[in-house]
N, C-alpha and C positions, 0 to 999 in steps of 0.2 A: 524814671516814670514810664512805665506802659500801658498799653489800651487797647485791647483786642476787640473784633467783632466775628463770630464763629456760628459754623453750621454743621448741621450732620449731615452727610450723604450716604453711608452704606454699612449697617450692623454697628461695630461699634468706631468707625473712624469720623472725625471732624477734621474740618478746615476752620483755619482764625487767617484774618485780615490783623498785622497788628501794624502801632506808630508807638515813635518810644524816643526818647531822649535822657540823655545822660551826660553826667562831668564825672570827668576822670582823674586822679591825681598822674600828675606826669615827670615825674622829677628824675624819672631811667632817660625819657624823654630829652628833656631839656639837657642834660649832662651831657647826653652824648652829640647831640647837636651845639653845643656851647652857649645853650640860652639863657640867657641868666635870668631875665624875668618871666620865664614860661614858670608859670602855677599849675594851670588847669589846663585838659585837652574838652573840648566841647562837642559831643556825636550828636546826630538826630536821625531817623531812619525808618523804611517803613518795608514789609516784607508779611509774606505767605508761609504759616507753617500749619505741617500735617499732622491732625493728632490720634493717638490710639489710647481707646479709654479698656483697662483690665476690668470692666464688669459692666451693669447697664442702668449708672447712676442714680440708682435707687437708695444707696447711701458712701458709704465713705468708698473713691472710686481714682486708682491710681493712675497715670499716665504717662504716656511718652509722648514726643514731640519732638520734630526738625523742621527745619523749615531755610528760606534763603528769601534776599530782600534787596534795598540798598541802602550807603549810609552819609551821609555828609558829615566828613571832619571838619572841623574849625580849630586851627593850632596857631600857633606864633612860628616864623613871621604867615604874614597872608598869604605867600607866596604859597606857602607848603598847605592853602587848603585844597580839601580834591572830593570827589563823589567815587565811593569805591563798592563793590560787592561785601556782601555781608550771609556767611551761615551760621546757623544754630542749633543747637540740642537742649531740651530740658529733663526734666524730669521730676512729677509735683502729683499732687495730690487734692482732689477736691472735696469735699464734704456733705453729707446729706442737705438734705432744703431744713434752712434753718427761718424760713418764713413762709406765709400760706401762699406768697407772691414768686414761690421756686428760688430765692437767692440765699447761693455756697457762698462758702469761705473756700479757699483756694492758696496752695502753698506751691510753691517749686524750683528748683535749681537750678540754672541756665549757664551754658557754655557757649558765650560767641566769640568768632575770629571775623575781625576786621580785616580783608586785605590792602590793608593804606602802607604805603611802602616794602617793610620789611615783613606787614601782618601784625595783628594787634589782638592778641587775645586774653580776655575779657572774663571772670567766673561773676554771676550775678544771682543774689538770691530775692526772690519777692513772696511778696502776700498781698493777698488782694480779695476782692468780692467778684461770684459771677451773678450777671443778674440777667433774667430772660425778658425778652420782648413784649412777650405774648402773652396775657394778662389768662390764668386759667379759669375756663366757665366755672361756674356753678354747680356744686356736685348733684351727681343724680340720684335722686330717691326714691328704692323701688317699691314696688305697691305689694303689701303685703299678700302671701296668699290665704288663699279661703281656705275658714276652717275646716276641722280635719271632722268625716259627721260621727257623732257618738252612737254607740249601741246599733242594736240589725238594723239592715236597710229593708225597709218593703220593695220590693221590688219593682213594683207600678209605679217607684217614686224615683226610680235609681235614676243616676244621670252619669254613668260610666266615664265620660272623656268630659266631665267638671264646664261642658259649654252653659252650663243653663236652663238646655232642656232638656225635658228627661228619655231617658232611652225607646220609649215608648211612639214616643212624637218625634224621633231624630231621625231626618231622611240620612243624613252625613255625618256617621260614628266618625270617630277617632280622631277630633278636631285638635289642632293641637293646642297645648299651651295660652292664653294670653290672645286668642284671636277670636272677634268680634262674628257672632252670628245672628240670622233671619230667625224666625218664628220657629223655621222645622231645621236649625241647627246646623243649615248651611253657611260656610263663612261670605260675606258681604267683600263687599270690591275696596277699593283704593283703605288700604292698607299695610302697615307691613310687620312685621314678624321676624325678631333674630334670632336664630335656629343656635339653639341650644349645643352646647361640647362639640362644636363642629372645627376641628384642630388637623395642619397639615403638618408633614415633616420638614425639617427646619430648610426653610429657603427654597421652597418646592412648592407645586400644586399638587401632591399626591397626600391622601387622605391619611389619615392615622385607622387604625384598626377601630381604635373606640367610634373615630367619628361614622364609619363606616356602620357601627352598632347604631349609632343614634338616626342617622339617617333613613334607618328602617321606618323609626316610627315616622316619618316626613312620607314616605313611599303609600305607607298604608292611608295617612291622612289626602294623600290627595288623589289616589284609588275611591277614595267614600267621597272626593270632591270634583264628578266630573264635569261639570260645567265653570270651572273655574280657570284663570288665567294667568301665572305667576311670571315675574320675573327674579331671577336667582342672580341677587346683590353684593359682591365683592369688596371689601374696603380693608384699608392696613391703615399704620400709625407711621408717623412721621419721620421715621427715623430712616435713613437711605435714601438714595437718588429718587427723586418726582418722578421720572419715566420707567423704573424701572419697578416701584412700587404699585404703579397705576398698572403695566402688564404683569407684576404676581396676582392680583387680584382679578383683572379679567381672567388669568389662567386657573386662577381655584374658583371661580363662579361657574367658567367649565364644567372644570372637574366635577363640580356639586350638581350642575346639569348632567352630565354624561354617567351619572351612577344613576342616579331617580332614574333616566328611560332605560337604560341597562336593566332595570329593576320594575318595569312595565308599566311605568307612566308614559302618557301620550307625550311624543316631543314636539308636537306643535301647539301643547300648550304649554309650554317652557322658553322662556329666553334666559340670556346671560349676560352680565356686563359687568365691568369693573370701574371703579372710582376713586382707585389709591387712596390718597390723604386724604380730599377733597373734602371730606363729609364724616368729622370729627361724631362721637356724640360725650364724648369726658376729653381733659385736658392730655396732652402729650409728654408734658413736661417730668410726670410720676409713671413704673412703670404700670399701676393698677389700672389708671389711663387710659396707657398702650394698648393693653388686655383690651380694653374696654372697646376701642377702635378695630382690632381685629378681629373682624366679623365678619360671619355670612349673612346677609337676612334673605326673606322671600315677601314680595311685593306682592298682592293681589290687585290686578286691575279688571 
């Protein structure tokens, strides 16, 4: 029997905490030490192993794993019990979420050596259930958008960037997207806004070419918005070390500042910050999630 407790730290590696116990048949055992009533050898043991997943457990998701530990034999007579070092290798297989609550099924092979006198080595196979902690929120449901308008537009009535008001009466074209404006079509304060196909390259703060396209229309909207105050918001998805996560994100909220005044927005009305995991808005446990977590937004204050 074993019981692991595991976390991810960086792309696709995990750590498990495991405890485990076992009876052994020992009858090589007992013959060569001249035992007559040795039956069973009795392990228990607890150890660290490092795992490496081949894809990013969105469904069936192969593994490897090593790891070292310790173990306590219990053999006949007493004398001969001892607490010795213990390594291991697997190699298993997990399964998509077979429930709305993230819990695999789980298969795998293991190879351990006992070093209890001469070493003791061990082939074991298991199945098992993984099951997450972390109960996932409630999925999010986006707000449709406005319909699309039929037949010519008059043009006294046009409202070009979809704020509400019409072109006519808009001191501040090119609002973007999703974001709350006054009377004359300026955006309003304490808000915020997740900027659309904004994607770096992988394990980096450097922009991708598309996000770089999309960005424009961010550059022109806040050109038509200058009395406004943003902060430019970093977050990533749970997967990798906490500190190292929390400075990708300061460094791509940067990045997304350091283009916009590159690009002639005032930089003293620009901050930047980063918040790694911190600040979830879907569960982590799916990669759609993940997606969902790694974001830029922009704050109005």
């Amino acid at each position: 029997m074993r019981a692991s407790y595991g976390w991810g730290w960086k792309g696709p590696w995990y750590s498990e905490v495991q405890v485990f116990g076992a009876i052994l048949e020992t009858e090589d055992y007992a013959e060569s030490h001249n035992l007559e009533d040795q039956t069973d050898f009795y392990m228990s043991g607890a150890g660290i192993d490092f795992v490496y997943n081949f894809g990013d457990r969105d469904g069936y998701t192969p593994y490897l794993l090593g790891g070292f530990g310790g173990v306590y034999d219990d053999v006949l007579p007493d004398s001969e019990d001892t607490t010795s070092a213990f390594v291991n290798f697997a190699a298993g297989i997990t399964t998509q979420e077979i429930s709305r609550r993230g819990i695999r099924l789980r298969a795998e092979v293991r190879y351990l050596r006992d070093f209890f006198q001469d070493d003791m080595n061990d082939w074991q196979f298991g199945f098992g259930i993984s099951i997450p902690l972390r109960c996932p929120p409630p999925p999010v449901i986006a707000a449709a958008p406005p319909p699309e308008p039929q037949g010519p537009v008059n043009v006294n009535l046009a409202d070009s960037d979809g704020d509400g008001v019409l072109d006519r009466d808009d001191r501040c074209p090119d609002t973007l997207p999703g974001a709350k404006v006054d009377s004359s079509g300026c955006v309003i304060a304490n808000q915020t806004i997740t900027l659309e196909n904004i994607h770096f390259e992988f394990n980096s703060a450097r922009l991708t070419a598309a996000a770089m396209d999309s960005l424009q229309t961010v550059v022109r909207s806040l050109r038509n918005q200058p009395g406004s105050q943003v902060e430019i918001a970093g977050h990533s998805d749970s997967l990798g070390n906490d500190a190292y996560n929390l400075k990708l994100s300061r460094d791509r909220a940067n990045s997304v500042r350091d283009f916009l005044i590159s690009h002639g927005v005032n930089g003293n009305r620009i901050t930047a910050n980063g918040y790694g995991e911190q600040q979830p808005i879907a569960s982590n446990s799916t990669e759609s999630g993940r997606a969902q977590n790694r974001r830029v937004e922009m704050r109005f204050h």
